[in-house]
C-alpha positions in Angstrom: 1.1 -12.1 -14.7 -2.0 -11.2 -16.6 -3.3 -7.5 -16.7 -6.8 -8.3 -17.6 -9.2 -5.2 -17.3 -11.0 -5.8 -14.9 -9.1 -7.0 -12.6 -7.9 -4.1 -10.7 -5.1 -5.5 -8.3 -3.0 -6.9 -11.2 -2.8 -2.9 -12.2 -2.2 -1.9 -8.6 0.9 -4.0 -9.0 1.6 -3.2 -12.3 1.7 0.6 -11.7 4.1 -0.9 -8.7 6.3 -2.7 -10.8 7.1 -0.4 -13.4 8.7 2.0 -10.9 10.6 -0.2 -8.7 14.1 -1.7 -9.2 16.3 -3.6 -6.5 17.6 -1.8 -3.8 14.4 0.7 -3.8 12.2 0.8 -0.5 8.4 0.0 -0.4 5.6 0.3 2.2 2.5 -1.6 2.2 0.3 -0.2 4.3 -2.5 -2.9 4.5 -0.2 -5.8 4.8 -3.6 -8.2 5.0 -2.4 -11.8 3.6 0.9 -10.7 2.2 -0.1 -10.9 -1.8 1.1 -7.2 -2.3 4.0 -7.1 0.1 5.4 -10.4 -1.7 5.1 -8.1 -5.1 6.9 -5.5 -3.7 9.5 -7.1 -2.2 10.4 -9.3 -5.6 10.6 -6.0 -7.2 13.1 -4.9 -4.9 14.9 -7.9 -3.6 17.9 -8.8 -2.7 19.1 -5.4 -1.2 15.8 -3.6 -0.5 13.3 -3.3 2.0 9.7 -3.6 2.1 7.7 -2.2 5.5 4.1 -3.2 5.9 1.6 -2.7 8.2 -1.6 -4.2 9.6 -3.5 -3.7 12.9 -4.5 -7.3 12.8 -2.3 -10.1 14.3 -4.3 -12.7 12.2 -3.5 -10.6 9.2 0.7 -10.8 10.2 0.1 -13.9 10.7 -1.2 -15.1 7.7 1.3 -12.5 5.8 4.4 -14.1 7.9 3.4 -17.5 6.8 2.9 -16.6 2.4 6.4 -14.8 2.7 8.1 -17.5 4.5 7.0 -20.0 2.2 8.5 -18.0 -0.4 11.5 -17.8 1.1 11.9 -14.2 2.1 13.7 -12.5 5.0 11.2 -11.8 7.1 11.3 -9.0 10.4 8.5 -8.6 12.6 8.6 -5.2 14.7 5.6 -3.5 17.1 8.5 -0.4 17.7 10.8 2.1 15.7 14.4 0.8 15.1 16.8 2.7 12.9 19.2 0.7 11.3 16.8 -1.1 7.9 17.6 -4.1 6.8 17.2 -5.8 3.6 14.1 -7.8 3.5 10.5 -7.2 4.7 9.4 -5.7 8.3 6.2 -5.9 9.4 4.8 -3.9 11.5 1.6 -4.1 14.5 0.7 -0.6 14.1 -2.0 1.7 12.2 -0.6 2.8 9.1 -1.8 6.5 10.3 1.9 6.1 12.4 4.0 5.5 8.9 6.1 8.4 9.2 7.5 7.0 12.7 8.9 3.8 10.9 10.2 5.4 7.7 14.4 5.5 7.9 14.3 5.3 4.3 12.4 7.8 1.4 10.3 5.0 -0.3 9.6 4.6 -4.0 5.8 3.2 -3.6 3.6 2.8 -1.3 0.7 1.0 -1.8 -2.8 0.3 -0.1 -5.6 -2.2 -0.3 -8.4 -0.4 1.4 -11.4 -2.3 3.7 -11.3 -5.2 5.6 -8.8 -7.8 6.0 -10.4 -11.2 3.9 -11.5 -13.6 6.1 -10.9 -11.4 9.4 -13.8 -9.1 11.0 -15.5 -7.0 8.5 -16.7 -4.5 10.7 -12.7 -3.8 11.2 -11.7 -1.8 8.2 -9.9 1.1 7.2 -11.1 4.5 7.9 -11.1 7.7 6.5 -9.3 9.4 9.3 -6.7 7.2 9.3 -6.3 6.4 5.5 -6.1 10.3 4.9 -3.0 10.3 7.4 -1.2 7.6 6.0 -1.5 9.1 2.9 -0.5 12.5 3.6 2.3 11.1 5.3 3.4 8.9 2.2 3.0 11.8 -0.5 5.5 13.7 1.7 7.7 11.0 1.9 7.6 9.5 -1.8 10.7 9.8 -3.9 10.7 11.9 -7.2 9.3 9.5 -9.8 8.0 7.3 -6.6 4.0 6.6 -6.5 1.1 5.7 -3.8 -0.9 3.1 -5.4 -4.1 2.7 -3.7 -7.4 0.2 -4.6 -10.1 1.4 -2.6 -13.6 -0.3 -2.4 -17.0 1.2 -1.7 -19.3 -2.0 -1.4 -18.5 -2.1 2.3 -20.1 0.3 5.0 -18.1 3.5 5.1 -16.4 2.9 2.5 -17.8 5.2 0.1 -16.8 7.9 2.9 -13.1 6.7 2.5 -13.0 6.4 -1.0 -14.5 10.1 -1.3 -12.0 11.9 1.5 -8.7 10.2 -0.7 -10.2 11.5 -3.7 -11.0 15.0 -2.1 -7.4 14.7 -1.2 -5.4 13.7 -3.9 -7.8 15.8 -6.1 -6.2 19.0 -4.3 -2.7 18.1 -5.5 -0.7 20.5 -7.6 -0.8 19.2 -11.2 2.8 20.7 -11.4 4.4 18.1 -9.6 1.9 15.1 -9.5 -0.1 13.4 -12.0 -2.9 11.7 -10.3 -4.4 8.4 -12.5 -8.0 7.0 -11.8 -8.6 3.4 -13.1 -12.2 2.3 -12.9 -14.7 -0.3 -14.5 -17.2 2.1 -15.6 -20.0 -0.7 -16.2 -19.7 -2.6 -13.2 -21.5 -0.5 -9.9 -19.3 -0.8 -6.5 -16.9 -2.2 -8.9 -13.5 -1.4 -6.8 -10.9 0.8 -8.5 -7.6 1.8 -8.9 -5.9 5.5 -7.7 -2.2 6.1 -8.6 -0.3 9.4 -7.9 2.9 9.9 -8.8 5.4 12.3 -7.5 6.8 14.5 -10.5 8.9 16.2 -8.2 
C-alpha cells in the first residue's frame, strides 16, 4: 500500500496497522463499504475479531458483499451476544450503542466520519452520537490501543462534528494519551486525520 501525503485514509490505516497483530480485537464504527473493516480484520486474522457498525442496510450490504469476496468469516448481528467469535460481526445499530457489543477490550477503533458514499447524504454522522461512540471507545481501548478517526468538514454539519471530537480529545490528559492531528494544510475542507492513543 502507498502512504502518499495526501491521501489521508492510507494513514488512517497505517496508524491501524502498526498497532495491531493477530488475535487483537478491532471496531469499525462506520462500517460504510467494508474498505476499513477488511484492513482491520487482515491485521488481525485468523483468531481475531473485528465489530463494525453502520445504521444503513445498504451500507451492510455492500460491506457483506467486499468481505465475502475476500473470503472472510462474516457475522451479521442487530443484538448483544456474548460468546465472540473469530471473524467480523457487523452490526445494525448506531455506533453511539458500542459499549453494549463490546465482550472484548479492543486495540483500535476506527471511524470514517459523514455520509455513507453512494447512500443519502443528508444521513451522516453527528456530533452527538460521534462524541458517544468515542467516549465510549477511549474507555474501552487497550494500553498501547488507538481510535483512529478521518473526519470531513465539506459536508453540512460537519464542521460541528469535527469541532466537538477535537473539543474532546483536546481535553485528554497528556499523561496517558498522545493525541496526533494529520492535516493537508494547503488544501481548504481538505479531510484529515485524528489519532489518540492510549498511553495507559
Amino acid at each position: 500500500m502507498s502512504f502518499e501525503l495526501p491521501h489521508v485514509i492510507s494513514w488512517s490505516h497505517r496508524f491501524a496497522q502498526e498497532v495491531l497483530s493477530a488475535g487483537d480485537v478491532a471496531v469499525d464504527l462506520t462500517a460504510g463499504k467494508g474498505r476499513d473493516t477488511l484492513m482491520l480484520y487482515r491485521c488481525v486474522a485468523p483468531t481475531g475479531q473485528v465489530l463494525g457498525f453502520d445504521i444503513q442496510k445498504q451500507a451492510l450490504s455492500e460491506c457483506v458483499c467486499l468481505l465475502q469476496s475476500e473470503s472472510v468469516p462474516v457475522i451479521c448481528r442487530a443484538l448483544h451476544v456474548d460468546t465472540p467469535e473469530p471473524g467480523v460481526e457487523l452490526i445494525h445499530d448506531d455506533h453511539a450503542h458500542l459499549s453494549s457489543y463490546l465482550r472484548q477490550t479492543p486495540k483500535v477503533i476506527m471511524a470514517n466520519l459523514g455520509y455513507f458514499p453512494g447512500g443519502d447524504h443528508t444521513l451522516t454522522t453527528t456530533p452527538e452520537g460521534t462524541c458517544a461512540a468515542f467516549e465510549q471507545a477511549l474507555a474501552a481501548l487497550a494500553p498501547g490501543g488507538r481510535l483512529v478517526c478521518v473526519l470531513y468538514t465539506a459536508h453540512p454539519g460537519g464542521d460541528e462534528e469535527a469541532a466537538a471530537v477535537e473539543t474532546l480529545v483536546a481535553g485528554l490528559s497528556s499523561r496517558d494519551w498522545f493525541v496526533l492531528r494529520l492535516q493537508v494544510a494547503n488544501r481548504e475542507q481538505a479531510p484529515y486525520l485524528l489519532v489518540a492513543e492510549k498511553r495507559r
